[in-house]
N, CA and C atoms as a LAMMPS dump frame, in Angstrom:
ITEM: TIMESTEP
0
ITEM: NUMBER OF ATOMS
252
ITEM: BOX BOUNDS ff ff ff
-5.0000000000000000e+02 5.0000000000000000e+02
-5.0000000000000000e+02 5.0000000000000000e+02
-5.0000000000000000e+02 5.0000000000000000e+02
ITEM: ATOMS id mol type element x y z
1 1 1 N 142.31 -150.034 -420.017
2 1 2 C 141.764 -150.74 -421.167
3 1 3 C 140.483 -150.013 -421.598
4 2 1 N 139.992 -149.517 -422.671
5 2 2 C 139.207 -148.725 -423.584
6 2 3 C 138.335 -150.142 -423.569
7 3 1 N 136.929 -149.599 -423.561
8 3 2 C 135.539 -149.779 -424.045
9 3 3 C 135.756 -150.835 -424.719
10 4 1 N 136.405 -150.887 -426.181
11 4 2 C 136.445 -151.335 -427.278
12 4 3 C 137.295 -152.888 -427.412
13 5 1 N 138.215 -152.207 -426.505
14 5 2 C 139.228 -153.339 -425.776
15 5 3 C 138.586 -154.317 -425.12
16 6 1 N 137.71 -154.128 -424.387
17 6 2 C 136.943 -155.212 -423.138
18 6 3 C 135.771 -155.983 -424.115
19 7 1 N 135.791 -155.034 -425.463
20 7 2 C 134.9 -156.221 -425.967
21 7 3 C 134.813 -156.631 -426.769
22 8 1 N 136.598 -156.541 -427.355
23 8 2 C 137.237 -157.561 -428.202
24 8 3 C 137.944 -158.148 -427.298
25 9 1 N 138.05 -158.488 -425.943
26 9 2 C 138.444 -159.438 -425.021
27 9 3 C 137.365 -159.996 -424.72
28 10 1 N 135.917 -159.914 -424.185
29 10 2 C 134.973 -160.59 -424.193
30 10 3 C 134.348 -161.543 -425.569
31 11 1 N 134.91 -160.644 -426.355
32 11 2 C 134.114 -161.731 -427.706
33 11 3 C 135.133 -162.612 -428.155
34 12 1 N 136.509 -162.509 -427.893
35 12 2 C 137.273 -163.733 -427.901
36 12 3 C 137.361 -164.48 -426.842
37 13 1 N 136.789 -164.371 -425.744
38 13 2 C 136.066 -164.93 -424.524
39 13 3 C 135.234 -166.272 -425.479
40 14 1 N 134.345 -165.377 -425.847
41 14 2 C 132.682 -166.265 -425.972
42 14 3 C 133.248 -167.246 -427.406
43 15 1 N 134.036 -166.497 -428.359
44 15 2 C 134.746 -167.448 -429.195
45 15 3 C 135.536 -168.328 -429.036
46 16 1 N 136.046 -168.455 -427.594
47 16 2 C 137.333 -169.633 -427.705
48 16 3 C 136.026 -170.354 -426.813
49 17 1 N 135.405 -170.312 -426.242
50 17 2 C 134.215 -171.526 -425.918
51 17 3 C 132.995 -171.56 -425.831
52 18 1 N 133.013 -171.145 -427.497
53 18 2 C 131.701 -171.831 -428.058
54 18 3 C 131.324 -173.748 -427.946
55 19 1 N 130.757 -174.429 -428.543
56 19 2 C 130.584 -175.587 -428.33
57 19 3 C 130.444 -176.323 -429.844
58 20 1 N 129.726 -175.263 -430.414
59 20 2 C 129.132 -175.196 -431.552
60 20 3 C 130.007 -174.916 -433.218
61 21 1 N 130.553 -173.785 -432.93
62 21 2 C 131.337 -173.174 -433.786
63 21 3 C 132.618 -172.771 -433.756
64 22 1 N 133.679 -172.978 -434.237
65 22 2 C 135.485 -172.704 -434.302
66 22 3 C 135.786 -172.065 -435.248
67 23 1 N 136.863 -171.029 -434.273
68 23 2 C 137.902 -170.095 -435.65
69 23 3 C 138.382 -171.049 -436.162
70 24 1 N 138.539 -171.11 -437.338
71 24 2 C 139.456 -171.605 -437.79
72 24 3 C 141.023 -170.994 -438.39
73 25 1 N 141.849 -170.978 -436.778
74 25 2 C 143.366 -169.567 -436.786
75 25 3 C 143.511 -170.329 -438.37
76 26 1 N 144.114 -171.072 -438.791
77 26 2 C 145.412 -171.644 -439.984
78 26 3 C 144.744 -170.469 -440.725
79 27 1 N 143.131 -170.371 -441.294
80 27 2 C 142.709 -169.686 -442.402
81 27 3 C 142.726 -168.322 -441.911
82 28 1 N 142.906 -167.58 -440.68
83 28 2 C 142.75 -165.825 -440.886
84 28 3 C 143.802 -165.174 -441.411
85 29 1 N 144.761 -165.556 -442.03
86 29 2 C 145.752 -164.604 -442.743
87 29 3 C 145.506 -165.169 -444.122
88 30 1 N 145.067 -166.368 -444.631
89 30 2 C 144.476 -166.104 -445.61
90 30 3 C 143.24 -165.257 -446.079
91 31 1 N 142.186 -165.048 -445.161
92 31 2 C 141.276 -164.921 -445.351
93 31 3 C 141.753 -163.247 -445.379
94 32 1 N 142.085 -162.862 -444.043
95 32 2 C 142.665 -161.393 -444.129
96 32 3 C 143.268 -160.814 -445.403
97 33 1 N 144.086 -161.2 -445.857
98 33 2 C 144.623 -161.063 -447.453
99 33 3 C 143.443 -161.094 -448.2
100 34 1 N 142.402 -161.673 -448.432
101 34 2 C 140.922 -161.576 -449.356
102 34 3 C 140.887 -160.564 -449.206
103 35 1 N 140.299 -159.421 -447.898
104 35 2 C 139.784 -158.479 -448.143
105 35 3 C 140.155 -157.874 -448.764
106 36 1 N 138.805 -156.541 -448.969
107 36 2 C 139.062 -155.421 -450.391
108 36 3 C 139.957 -154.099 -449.248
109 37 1 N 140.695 -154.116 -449.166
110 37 2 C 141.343 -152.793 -447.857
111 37 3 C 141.29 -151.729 -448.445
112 38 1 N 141.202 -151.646 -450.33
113 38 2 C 141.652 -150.199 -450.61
114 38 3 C 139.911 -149.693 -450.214
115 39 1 N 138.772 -151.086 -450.104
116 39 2 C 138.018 -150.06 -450.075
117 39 3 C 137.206 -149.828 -448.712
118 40 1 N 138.325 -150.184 -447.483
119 40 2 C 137.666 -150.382 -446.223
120 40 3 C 137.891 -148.962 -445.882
121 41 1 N 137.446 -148.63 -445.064
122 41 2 C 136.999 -147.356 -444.142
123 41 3 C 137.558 -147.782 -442.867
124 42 1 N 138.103 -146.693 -441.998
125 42 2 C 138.025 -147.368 -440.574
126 42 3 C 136.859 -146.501 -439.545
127 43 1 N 136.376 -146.686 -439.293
128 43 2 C 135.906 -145.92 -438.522
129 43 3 C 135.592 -145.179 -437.239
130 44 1 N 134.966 -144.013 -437.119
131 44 2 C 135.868 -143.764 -435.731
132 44 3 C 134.526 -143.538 -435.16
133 45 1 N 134.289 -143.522 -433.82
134 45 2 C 132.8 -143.275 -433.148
135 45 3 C 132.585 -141.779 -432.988
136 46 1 N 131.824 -141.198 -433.56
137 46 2 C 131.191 -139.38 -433.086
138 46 3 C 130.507 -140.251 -432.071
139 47 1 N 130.776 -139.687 -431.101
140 47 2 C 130.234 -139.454 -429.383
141 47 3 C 128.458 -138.558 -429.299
142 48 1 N 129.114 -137.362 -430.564
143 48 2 C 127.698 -136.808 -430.129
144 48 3 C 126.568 -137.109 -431.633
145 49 1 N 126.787 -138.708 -432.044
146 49 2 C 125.695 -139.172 -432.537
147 49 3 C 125.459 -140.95 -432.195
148 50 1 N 126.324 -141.077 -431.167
149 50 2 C 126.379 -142.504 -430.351
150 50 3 C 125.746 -142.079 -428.957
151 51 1 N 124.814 -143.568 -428.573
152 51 2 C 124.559 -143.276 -427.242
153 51 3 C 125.788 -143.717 -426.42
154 52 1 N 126.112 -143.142 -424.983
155 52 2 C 126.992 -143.649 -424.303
156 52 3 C 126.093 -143.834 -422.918
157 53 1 N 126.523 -145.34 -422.968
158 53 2 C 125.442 -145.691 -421.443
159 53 3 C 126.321 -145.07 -420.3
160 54 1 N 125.387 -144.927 -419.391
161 54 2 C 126.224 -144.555 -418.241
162 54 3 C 126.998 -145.184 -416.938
163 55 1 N 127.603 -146.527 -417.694
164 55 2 C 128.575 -147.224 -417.682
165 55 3 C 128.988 -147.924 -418.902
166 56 1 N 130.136 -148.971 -418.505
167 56 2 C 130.68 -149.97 -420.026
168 56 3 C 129.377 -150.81 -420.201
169 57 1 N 128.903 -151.146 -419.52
170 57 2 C 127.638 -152.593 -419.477
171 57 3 C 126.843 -151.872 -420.865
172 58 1 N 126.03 -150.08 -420.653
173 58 2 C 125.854 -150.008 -421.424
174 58 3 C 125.647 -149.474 -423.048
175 59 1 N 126.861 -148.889 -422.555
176 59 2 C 128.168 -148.637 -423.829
177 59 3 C 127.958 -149.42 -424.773
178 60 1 N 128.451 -151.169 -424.063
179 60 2 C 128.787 -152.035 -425.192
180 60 3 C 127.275 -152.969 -425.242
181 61 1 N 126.219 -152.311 -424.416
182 61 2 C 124.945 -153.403 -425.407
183 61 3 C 124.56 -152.338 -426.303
184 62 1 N 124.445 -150.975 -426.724
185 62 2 C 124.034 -150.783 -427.249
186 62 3 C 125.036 -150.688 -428.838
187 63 1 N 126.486 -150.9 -428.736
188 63 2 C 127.33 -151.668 -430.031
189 63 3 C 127.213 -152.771 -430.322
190 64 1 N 126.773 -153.547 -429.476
191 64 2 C 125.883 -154.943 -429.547
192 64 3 C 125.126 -155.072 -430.256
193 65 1 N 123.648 -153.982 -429.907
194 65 2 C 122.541 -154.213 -430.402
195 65 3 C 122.505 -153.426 -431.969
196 66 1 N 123.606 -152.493 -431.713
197 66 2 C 123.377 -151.608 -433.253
198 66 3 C 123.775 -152.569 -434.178
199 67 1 N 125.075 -153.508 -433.811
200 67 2 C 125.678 -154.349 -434.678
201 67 3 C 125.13 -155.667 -435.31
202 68 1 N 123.951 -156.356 -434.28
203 68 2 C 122.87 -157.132 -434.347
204 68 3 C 121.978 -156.626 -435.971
205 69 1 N 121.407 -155.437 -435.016
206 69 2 C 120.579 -155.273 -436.218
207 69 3 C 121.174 -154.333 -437.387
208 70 1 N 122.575 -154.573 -437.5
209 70 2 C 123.013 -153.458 -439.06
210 70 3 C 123.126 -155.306 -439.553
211 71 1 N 123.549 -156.556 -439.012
212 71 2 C 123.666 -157.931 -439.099
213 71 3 C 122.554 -158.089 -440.102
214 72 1 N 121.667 -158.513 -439.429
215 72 2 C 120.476 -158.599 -439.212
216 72 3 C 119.558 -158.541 -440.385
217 73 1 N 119.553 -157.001 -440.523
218 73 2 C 118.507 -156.304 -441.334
219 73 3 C 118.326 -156.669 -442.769
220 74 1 N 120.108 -157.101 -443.491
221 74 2 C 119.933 -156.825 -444.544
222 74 3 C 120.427 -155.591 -445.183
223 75 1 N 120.687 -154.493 -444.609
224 75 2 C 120.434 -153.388 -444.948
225 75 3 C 121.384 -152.94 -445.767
226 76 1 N 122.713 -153.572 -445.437
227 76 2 C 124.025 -153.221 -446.031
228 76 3 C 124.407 -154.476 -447.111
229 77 1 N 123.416 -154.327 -448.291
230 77 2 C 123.597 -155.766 -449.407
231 77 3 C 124.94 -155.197 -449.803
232 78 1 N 125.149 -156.353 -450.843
233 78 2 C 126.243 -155.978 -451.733
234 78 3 C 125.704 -156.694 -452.612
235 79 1 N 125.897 -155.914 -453.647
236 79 2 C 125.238 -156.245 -455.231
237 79 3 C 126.518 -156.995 -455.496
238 80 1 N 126.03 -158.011 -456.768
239 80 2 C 126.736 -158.994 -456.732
240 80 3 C 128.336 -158.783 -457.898
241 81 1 N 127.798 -157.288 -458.334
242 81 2 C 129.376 -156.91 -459.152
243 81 3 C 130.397 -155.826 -458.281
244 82 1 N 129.819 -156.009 -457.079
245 82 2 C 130.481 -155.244 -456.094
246 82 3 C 131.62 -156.141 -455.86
247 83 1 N 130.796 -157.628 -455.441
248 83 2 C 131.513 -158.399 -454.782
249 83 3 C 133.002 -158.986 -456.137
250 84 1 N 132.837 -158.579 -456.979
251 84 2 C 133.815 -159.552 -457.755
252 84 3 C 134.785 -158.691 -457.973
C-alpha cells in the first residue's frame, strides 16, 4: 500500500467517526458530476521538489501541513466568474 493509500485510508478513518460532521454518501455522485473536470489537473508529486520524511509518519505530515496551509491561506481564490 503507497503513502497516498494509507492516507486516504486514515482520513476515511477520521471521517467515518467524526462526532461533529457527516459525508453525506446519497450526495457524492451528485456532487462529483458538479465538478469542472475539463479543467482539473491531476497531479503528480516531483520528489525532487517535495520533502520526503524519513519515514510515512513524515511523508504524510508534511502533505498534511502543505495542504492545511494551501486550505488555509486563501491563496488559491477563485474569482467569482471563474466560478460560474
Amino acid at each position: 500500500m503507497s503513502v497516498t493509500d494509507r492516507i486516504r485510508e486514515a482520513c476515511a478513518h477520521v471521517a467515518g467517526s467524526a462526532r461533529w460532521v457527516r459525508v453525506d454518501a446519497a450526495r457524492i455522485e451528485e456532487y462529483a458530476k458538479s465538478l469542472p473536470l475539463g479543467r482539473a489537473v491531476a497531479p503528480a508529486v516531483d520528489w525532487s521538489r517535495h520533502y520526503r520524511g524519513t519515514d510515512e509518519a513524515g511523508t504524510a505530515a508534511f502533505f498534511v501541513t502543505l495542504d492545511a496551509i494551501n486550505l488555509g491561506s486563501g491563496i488559491f481564490r477563485i474569482s467569482r466568474s471563474a466560478r460560474g
